[in-house]
N, CA, C and O atoms as a Maestro MAE file, in Angstrom:
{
 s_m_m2io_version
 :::
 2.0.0
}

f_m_ct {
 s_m_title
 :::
 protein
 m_atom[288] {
  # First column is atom index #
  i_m_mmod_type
  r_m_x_coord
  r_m_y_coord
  r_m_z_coord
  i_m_residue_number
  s_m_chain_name
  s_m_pdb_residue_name
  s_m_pdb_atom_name
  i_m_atomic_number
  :::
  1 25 -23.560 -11.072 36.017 1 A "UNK " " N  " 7
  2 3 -24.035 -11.691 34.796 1 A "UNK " " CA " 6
  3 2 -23.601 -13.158 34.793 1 A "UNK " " C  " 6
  4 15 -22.500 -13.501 35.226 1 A "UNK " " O  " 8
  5 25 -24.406 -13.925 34.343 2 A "UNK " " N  " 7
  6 3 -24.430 -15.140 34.277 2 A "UNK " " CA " 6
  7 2 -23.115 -15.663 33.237 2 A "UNK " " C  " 6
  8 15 -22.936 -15.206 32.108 2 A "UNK " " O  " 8
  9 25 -22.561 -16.342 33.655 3 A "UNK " " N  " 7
  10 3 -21.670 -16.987 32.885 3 A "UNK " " CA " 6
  11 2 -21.735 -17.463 31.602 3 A "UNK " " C  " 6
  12 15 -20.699 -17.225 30.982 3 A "UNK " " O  " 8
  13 25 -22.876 -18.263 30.744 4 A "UNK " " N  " 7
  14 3 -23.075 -18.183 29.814 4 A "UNK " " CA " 6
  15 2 -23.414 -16.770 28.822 4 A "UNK " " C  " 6
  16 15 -23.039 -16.531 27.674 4 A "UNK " " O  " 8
  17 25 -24.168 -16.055 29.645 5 A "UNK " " N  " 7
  18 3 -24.717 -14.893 29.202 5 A "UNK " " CA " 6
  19 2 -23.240 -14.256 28.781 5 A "UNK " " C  " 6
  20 15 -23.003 -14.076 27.586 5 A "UNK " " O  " 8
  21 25 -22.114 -13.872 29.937 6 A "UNK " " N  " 7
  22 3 -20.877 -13.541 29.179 6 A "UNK " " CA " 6
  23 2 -20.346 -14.075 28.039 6 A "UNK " " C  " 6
  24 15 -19.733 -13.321 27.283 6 A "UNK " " O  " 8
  25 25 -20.490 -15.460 27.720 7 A "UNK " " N  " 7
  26 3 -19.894 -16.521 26.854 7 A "UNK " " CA " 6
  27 2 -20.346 -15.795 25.317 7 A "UNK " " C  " 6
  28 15 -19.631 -15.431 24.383 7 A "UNK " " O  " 8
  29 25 -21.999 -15.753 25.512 8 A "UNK " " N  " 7
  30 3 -23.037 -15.459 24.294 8 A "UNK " " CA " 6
  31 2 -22.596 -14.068 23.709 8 A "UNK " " C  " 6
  32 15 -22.515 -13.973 22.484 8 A "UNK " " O  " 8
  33 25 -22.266 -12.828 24.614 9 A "UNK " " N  " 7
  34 3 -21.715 -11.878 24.656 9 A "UNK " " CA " 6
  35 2 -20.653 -11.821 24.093 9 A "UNK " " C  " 6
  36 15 -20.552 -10.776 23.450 9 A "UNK " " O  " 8
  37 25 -19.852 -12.423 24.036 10 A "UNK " " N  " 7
  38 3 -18.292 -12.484 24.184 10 A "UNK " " CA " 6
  39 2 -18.529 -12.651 22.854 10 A "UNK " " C  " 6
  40 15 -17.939 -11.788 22.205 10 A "UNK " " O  " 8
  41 25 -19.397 -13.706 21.928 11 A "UNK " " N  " 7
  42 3 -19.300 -14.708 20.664 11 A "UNK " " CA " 6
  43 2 -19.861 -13.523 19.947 11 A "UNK " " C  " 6
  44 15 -19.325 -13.377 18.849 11 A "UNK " " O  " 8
  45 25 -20.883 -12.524 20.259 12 A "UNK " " N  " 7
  46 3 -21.977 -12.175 19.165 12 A "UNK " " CA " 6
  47 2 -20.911 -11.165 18.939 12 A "UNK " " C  " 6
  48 15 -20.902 -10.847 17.750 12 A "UNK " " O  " 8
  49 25 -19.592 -10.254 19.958 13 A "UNK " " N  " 7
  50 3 -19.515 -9.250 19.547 13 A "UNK " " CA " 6
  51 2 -17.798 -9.512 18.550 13 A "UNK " " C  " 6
  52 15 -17.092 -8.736 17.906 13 A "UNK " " O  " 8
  53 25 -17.695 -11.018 18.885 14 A "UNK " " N  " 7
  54 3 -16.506 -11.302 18.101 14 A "UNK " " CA " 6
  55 2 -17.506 -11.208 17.022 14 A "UNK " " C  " 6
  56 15 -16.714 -10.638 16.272 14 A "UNK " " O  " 8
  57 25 -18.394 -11.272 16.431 15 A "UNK " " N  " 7
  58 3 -18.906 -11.222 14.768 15 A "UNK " " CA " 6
  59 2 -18.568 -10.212 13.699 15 A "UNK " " C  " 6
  60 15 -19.141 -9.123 13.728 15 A "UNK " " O  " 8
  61 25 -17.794 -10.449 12.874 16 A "UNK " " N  " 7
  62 3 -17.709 -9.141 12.069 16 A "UNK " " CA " 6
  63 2 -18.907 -8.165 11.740 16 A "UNK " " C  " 6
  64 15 -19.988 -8.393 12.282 16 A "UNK " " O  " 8
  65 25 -18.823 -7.467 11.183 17 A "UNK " " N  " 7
  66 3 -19.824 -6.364 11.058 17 A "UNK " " CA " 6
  67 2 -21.077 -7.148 9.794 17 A "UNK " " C  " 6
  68 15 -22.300 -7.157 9.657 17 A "UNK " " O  " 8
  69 25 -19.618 -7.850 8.920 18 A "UNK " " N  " 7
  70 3 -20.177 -8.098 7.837 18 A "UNK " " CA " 6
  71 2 -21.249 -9.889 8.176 18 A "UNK " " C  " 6
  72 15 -22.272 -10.131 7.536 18 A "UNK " " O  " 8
  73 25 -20.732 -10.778 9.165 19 A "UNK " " N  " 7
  74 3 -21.287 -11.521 9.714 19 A "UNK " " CA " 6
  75 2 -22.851 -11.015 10.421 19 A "UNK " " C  " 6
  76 15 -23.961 -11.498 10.196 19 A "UNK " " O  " 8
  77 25 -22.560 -10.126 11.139 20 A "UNK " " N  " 7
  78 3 -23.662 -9.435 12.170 20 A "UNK " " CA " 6
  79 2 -24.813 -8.810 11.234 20 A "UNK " " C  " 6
  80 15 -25.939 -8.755 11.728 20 A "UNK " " O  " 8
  81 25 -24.654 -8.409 10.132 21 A "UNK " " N  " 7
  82 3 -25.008 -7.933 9.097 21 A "UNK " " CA " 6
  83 2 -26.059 -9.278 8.260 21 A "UNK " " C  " 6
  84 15 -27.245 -9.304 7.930 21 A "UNK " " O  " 8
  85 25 -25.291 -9.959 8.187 22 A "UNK " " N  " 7
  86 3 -25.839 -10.937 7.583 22 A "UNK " " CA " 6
  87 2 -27.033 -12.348 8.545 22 A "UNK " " C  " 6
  88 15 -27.957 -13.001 8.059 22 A "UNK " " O  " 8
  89 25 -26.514 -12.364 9.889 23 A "UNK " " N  " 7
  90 3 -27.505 -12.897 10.799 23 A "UNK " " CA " 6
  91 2 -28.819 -12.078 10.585 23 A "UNK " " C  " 6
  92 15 -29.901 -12.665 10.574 23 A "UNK " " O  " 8
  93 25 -28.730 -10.665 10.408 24 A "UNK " " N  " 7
  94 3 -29.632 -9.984 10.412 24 A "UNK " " CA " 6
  95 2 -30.643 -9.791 9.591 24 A "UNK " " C  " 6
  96 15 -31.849 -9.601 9.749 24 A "UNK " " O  " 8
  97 25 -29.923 -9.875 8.671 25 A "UNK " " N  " 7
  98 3 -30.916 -10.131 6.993 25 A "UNK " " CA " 6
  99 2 -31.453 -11.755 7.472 25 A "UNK " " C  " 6
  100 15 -32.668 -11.918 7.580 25 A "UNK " " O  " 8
  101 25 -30.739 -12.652 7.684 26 A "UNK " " N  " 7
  102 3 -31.523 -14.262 7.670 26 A "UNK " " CA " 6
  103 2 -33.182 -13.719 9.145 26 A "UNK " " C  " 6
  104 15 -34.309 -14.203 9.048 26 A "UNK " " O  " 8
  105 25 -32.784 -12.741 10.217 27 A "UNK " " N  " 7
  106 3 -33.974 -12.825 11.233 27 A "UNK " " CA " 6
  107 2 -34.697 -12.204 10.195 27 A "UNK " " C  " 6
  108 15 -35.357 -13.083 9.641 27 A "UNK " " O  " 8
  109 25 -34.889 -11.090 9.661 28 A "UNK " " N  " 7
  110 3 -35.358 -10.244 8.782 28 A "UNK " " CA " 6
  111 2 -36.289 -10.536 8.110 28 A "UNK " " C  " 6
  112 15 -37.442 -10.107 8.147 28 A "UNK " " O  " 8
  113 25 -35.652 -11.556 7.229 29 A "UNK " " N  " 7
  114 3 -36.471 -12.327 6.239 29 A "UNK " " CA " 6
  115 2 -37.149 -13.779 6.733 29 A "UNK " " C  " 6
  116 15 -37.451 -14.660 5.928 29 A "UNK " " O  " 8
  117 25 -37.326 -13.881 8.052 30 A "UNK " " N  " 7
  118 3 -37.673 -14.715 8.578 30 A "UNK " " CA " 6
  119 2 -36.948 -16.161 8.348 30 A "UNK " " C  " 6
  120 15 -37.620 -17.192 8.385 30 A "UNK " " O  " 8
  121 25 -35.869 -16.174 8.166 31 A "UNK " " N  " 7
  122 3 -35.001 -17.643 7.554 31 A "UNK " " CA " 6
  123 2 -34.454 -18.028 8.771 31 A "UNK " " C  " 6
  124 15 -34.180 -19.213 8.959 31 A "UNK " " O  " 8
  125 25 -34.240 -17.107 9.702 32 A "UNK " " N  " 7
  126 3 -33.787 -17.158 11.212 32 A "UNK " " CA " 6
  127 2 -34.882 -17.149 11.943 32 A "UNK " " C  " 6
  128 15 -35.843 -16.636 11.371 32 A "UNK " " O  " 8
  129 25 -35.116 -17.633 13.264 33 A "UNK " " N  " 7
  130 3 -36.012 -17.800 14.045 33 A "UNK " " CA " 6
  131 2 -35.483 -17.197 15.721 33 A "UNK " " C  " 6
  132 15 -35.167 -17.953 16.639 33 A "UNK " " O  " 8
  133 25 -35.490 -16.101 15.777 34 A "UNK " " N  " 7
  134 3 -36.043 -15.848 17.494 34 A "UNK " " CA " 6
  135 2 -36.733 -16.347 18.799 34 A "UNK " " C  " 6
  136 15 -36.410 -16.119 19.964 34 A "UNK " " O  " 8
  137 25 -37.844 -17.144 18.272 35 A "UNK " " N  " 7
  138 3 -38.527 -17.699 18.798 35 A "UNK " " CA " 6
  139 2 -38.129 -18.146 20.546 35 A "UNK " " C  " 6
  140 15 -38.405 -17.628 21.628 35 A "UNK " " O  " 8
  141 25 -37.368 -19.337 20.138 36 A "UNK " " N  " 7
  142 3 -37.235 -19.754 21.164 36 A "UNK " " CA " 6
  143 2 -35.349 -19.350 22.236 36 A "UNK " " C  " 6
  144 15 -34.701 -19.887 23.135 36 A "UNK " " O  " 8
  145 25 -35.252 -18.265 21.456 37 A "UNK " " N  " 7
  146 3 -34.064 -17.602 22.345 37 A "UNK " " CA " 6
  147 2 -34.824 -16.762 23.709 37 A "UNK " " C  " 6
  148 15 -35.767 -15.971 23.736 37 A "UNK " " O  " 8
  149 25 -34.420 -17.022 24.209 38 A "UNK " " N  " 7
  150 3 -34.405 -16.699 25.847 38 A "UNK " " CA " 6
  151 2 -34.014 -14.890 25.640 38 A "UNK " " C  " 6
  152 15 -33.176 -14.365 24.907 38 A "UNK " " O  " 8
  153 25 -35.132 -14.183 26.739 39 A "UNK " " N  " 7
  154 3 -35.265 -12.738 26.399 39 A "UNK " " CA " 6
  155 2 -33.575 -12.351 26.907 39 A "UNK " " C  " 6
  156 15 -32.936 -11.628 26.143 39 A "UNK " " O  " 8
  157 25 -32.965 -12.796 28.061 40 A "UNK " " N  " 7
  158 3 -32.227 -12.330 28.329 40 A "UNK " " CA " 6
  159 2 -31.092 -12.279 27.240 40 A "UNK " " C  " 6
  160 15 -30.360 -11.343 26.921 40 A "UNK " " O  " 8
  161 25 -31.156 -13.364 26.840 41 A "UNK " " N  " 7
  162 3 -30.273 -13.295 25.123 41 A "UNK " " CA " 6
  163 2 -30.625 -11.923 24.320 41 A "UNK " " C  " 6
  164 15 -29.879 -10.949 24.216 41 A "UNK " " O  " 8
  165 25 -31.555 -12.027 23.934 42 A "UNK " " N  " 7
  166 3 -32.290 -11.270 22.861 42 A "UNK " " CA " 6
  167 2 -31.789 -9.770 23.184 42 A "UNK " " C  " 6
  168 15 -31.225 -8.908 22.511 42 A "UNK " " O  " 8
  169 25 -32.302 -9.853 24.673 43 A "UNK " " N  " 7
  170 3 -31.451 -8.231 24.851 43 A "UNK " " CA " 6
  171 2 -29.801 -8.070 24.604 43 A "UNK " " C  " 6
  172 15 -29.222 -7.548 23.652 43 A "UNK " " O  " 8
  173 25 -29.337 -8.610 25.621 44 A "UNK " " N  " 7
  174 3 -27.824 -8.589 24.433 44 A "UNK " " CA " 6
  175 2 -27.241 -8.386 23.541 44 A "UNK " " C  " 6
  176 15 -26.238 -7.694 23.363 44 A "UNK " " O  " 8
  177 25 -28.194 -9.350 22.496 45 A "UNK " " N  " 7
  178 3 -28.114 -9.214 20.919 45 A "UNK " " CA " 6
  179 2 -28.648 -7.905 20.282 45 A "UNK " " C  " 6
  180 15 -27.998 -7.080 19.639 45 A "UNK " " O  " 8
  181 25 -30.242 -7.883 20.659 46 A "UNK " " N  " 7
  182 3 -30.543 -6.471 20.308 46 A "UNK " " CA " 6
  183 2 -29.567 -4.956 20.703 46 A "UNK " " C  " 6
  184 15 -29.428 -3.975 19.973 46 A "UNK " " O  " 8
  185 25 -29.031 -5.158 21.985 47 A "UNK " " N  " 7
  186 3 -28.417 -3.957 22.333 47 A "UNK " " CA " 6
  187 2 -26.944 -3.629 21.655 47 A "UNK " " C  " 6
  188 15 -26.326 -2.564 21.679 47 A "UNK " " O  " 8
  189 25 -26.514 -5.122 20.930 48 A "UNK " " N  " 7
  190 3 -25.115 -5.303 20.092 48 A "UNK " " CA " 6
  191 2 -25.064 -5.023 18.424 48 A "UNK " " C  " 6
  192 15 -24.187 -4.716 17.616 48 A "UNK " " O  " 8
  193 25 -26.512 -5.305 18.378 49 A "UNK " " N  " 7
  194 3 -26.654 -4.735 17.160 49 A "UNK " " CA " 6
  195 2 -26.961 -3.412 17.171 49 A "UNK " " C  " 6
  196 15 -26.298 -2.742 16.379 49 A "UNK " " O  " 8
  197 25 -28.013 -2.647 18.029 50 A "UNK " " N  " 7
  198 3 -28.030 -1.445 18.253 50 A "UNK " " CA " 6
  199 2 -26.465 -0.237 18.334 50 A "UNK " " C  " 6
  200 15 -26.504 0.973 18.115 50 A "UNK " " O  " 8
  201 25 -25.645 -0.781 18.583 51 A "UNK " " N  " 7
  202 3 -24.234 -0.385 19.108 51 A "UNK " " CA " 6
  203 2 -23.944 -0.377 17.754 51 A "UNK " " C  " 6
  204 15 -23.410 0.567 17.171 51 A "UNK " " O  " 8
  205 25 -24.359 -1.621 17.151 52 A "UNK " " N  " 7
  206 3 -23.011 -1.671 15.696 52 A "UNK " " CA " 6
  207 2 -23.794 -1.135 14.566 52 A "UNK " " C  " 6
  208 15 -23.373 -0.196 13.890 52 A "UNK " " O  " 8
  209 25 -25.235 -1.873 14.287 53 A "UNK " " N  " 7
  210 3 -25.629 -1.534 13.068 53 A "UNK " " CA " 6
  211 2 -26.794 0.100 13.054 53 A "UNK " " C  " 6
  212 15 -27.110 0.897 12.171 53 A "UNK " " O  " 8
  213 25 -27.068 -0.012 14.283 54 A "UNK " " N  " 7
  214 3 -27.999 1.161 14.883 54 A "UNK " " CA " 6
  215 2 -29.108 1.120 15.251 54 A "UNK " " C  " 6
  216 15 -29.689 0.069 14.981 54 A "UNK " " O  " 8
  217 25 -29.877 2.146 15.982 55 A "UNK " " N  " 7
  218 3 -31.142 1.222 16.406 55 A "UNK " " CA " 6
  219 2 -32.423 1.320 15.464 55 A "UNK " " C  " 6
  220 15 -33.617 1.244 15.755 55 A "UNK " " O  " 8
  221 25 -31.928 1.472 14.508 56 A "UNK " " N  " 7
  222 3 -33.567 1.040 13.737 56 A "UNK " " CA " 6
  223 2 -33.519 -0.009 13.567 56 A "UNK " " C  " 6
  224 15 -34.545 -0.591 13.917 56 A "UNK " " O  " 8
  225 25 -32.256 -1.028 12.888 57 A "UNK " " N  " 7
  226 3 -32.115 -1.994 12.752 57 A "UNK " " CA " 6
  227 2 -32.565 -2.801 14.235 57 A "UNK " " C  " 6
  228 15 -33.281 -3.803 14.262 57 A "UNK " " O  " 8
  229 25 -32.114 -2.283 15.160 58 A "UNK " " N  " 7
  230 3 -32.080 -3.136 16.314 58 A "UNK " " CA " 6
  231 2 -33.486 -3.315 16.524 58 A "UNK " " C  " 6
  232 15 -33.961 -4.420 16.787 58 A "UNK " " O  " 8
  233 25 -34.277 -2.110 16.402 59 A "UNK " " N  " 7
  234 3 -35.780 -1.933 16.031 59 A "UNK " " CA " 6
  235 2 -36.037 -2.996 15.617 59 A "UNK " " C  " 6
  236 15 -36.190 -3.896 16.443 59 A "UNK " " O  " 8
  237 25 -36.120 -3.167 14.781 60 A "UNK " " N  " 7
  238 3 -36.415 -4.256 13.701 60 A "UNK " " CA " 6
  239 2 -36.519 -5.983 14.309 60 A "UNK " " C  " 6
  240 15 -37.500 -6.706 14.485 60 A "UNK " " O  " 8
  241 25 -35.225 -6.190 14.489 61 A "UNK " " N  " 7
  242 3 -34.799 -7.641 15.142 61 A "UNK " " CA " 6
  243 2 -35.917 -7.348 16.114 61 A "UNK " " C  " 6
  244 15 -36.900 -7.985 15.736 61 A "UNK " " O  " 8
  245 25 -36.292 -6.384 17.633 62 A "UNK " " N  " 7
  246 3 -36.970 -6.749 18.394 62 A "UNK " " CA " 6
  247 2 -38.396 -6.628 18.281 62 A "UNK " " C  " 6
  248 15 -39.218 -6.899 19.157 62 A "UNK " " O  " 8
  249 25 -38.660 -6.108 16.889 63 A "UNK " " N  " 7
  250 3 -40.271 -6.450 16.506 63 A "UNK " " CA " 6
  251 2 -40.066 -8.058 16.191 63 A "UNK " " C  " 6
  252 15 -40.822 -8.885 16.701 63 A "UNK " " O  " 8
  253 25 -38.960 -8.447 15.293 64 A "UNK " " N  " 7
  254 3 -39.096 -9.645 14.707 64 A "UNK " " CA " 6
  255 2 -39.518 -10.853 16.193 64 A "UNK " " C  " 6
  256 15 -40.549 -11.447 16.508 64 A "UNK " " O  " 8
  257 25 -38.482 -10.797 16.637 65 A "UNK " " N  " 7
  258 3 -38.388 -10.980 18.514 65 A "UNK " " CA " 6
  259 2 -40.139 -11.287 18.443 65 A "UNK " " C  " 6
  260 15 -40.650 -12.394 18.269 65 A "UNK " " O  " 8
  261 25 -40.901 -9.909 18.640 66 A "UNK " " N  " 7
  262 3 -41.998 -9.986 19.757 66 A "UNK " " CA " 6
  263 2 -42.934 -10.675 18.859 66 A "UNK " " C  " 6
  264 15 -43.824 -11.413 19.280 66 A "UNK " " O  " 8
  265 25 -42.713 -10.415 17.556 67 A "UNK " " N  " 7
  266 3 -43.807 -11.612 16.762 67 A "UNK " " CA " 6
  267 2 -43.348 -12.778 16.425 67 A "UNK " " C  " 6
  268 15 -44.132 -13.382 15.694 67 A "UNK " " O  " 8
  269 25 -42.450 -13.299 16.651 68 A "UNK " " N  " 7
  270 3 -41.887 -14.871 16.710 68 A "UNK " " CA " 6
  271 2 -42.856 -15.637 17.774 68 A "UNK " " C  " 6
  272 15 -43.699 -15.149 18.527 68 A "UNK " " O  " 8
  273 25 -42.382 -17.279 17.555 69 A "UNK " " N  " 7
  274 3 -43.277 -18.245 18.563 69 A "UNK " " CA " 6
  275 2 -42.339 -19.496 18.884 69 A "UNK " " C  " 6
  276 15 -41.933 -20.091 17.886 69 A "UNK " " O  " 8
  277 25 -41.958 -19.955 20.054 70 A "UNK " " N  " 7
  278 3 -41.383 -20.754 19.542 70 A "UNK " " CA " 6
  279 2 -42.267 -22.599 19.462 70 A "UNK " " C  " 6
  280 15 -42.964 -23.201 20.279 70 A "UNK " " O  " 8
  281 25 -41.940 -22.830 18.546 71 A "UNK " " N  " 7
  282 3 -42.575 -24.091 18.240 71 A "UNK " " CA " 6
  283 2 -42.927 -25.352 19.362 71 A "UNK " " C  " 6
  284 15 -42.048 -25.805 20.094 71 A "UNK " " O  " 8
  285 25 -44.110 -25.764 19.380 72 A "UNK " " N  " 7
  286 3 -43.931 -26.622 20.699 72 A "UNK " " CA " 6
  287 2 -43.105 -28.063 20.154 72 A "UNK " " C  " 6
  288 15 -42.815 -28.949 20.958 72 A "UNK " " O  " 8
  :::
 }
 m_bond[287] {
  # First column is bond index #
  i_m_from
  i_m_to
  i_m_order
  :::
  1 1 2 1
  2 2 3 1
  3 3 4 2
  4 3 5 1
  5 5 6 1
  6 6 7 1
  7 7 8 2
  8 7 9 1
  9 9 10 1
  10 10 11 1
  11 11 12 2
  12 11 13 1
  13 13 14 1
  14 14 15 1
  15 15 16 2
  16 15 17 1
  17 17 18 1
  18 18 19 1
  19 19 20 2
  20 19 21 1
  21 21 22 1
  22 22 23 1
  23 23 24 2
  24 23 25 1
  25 25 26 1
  26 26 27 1
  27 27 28 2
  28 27 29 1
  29 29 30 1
  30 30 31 1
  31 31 32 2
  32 31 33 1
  33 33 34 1
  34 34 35 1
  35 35 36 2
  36 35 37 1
  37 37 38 1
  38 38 39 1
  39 39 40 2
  40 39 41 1
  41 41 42 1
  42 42 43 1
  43 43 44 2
  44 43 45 1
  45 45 46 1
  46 46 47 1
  47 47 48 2
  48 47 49 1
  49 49 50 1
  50 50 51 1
  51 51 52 2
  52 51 53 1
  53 53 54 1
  54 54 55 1
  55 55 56 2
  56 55 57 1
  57 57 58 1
  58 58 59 1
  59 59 60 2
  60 59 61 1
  61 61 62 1
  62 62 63 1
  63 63 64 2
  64 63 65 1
  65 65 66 1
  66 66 67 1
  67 67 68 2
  68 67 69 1
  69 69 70 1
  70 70 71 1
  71 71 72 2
  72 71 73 1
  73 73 74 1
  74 74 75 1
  75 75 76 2
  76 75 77 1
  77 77 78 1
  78 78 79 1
  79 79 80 2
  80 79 81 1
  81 81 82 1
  82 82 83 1
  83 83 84 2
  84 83 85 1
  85 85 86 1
  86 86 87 1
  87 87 88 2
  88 87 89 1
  89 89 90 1
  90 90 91 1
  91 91 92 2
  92 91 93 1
  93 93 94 1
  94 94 95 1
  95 95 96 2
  96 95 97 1
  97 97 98 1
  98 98 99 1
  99 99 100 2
  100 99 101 1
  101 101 102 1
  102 102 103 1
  103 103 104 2
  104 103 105 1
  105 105 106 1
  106 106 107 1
  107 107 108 2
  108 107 109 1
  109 109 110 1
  110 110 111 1
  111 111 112 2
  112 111 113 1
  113 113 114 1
  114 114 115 1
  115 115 116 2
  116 115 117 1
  117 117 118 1
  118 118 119 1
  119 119 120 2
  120 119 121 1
  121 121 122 1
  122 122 123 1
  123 123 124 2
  124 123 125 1
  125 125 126 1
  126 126 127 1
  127 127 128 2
  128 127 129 1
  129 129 130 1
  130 130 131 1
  131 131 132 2
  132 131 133 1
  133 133 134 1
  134 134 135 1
  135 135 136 2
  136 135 137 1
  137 137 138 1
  138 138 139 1
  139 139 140 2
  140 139 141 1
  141 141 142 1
  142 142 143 1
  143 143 144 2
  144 143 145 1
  145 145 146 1
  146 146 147 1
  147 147 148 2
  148 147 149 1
  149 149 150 1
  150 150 151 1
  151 151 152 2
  152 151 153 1
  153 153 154 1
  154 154 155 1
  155 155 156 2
  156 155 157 1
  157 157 158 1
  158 158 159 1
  159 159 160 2
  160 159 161 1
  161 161 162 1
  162 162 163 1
  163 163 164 2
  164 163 165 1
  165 165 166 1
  166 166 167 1
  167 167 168 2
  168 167 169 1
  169 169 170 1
  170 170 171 1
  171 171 172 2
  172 171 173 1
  173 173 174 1
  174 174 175 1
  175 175 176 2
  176 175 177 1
  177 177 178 1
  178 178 179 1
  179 179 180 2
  180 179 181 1
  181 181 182 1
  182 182 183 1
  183 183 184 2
  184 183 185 1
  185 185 186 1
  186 186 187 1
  187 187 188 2
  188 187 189 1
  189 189 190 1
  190 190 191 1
  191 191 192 2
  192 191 193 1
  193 193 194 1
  194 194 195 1
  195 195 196 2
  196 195 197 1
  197 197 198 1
  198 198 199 1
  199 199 200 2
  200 199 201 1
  201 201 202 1
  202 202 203 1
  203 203 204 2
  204 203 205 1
  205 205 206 1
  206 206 207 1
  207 207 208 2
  208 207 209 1
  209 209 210 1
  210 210 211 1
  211 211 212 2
  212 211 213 1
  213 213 214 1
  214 214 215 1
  215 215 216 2
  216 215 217 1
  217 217 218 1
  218 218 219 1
  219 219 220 2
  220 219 221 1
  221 221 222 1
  222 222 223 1
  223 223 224 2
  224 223 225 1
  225 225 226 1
  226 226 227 1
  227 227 228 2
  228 227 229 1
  229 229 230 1
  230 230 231 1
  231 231 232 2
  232 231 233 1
  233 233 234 1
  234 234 235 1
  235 235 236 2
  236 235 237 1
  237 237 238 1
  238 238 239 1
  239 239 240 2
  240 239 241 1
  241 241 242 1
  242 242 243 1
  243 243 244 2
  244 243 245 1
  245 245 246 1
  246 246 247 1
  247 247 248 2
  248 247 249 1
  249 249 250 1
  250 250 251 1
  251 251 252 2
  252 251 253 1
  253 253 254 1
  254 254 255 1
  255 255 256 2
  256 255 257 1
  257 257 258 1
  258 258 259 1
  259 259 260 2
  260 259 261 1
  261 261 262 1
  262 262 263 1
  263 263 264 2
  264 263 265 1
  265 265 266 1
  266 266 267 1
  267 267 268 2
  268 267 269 1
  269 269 270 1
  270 270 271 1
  271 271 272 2
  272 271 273 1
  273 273 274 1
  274 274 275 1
  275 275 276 2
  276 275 277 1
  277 277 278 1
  278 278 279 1
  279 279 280 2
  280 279 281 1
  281 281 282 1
  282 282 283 1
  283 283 284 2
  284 283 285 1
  285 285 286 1
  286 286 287 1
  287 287 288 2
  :::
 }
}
Protein backbone atom coordinates (compact mmCIF):
# COMPACT_ATOMS: atom_id res chain seq x y z
CA UNK A 1 0.00 0.00 0.00
CA UNK A 2 0.99 3.22 -0.97
CA UNK A 3 2.27 5.45 1.55
CA UNK A 4 -0.13 8.11 1.46
CA UNK A 5 -2.93 5.66 1.18
CA UNK A 6 -1.55 4.42 4.80
CA UNK A 7 -1.35 8.14 5.95
CA UNK A 8 -5.32 8.65 4.72
CA UNK A 9 -6.00 5.37 6.59
CA UNK A 10 -4.27 6.04 9.57
CA UNK A 11 -6.32 9.80 9.76
CA UNK A 12 -9.95 8.49 8.81
CA UNK A 13 -9.72 5.72 11.48
CA UNK A 14 -8.25 8.15 14.18
CA UNK A 15 -11.94 9.88 13.69
CA UNK A 16 -14.21 9.47 16.48
CA UNK A 17 -17.31 7.68 15.84
CA UNK A 18 -19.02 10.85 16.59
CA UNK A 19 -16.69 12.82 13.91
CA UNK A 20 -17.12 9.83 11.29
CA UNK A 21 -20.72 10.18 11.94
CA UNK A 22 -20.88 13.56 11.16
CA UNK A 23 -18.54 13.60 7.77
CA UNK A 24 -21.26 11.37 6.88
CA UNK A 25 -24.33 13.31 7.32
CA UNK A 26 -22.28 16.50 5.44
CA UNK A 27 -21.66 13.49 2.08
CA UNK A 28 -25.32 12.60 2.68
CA UNK A 29 -26.78 15.73 2.38
CA UNK A 30 -24.64 16.59 -0.32
CA UNK A 31 -22.65 19.55 1.68
CA UNK A 32 -19.60 17.20 1.16
CA UNK A 33 -18.43 16.33 -2.20
CA UNK A 34 -16.86 12.87 -3.32
CA UNK A 35 -16.38 13.84 -6.50
CA UNK A 36 -13.06 14.33 -7.01
CA UNK A 37 -11.53 11.79 -4.31
CA UNK A 38 -9.60 9.21 -5.98
CA UNK A 39 -11.45 5.56 -5.97
CA UNK A 40 -8.66 4.13 -4.16
CA UNK A 41 -9.50 6.57 -1.27
CA UNK A 42 -13.11 6.07 -1.43
CA UNK A 43 -12.62 2.42 -0.87
CA UNK A 44 -10.86 2.84 2.32
CA UNK A 45 -13.25 5.21 3.53
CA UNK A 46 -16.22 3.25 2.44
CA UNK A 47 -14.79 0.00 3.96
CA UNK A 48 -14.06 2.22 7.46
CA UNK A 49 -17.23 3.30 7.64
CA UNK A 50 -18.67 -0.04 6.80
CA UNK A 51 -16.54 -1.49 9.90
CA UNK A 52 -17.77 1.35 12.19
CA UNK A 53 -21.10 2.67 11.20
CA UNK A 54 -22.26 -0.51 9.03
CA UNK A 55 -22.84 -1.27 5.67
CA UNK A 56 -25.95 0.34 4.79
CA UNK A 57 -24.52 3.40 5.71
CA UNK A 58 -21.41 2.53 3.81
CA UNK A 59 -24.11 1.75 1.10
CA UNK A 60 -25.06 4.96 1.04
CA UNK A 61 -21.63 7.05 0.90
CA UNK A 62 -20.83 4.66 -2.22
CA UNK A 63 -24.06 5.48 -4.09
CA UNK A 64 -23.29 9.11 -3.07
CA UNK A 65 -19.57 8.25 -4.55
CA UNK A 66 -21.02 6.85 -7.95
CA UNK A 67 -23.38 9.85 -8.52
CA UNK A 68 -20.93 12.60 -7.69
CA UNK A 69 -18.79 14.56 -10.58
CA UNK A 70 -15.95 16.14 -10.05
CA UNK A 71 -15.99 19.70 -11.31
CA UNK A 72 -13.78 20.62 -14.24
Amino acid sequence: MQKMLRIFLRRIKLLTRYDLEYLVRLILSGEESLGCVPLEYIELFIENVSERLGEEVAAQVKNCYNNSECPD
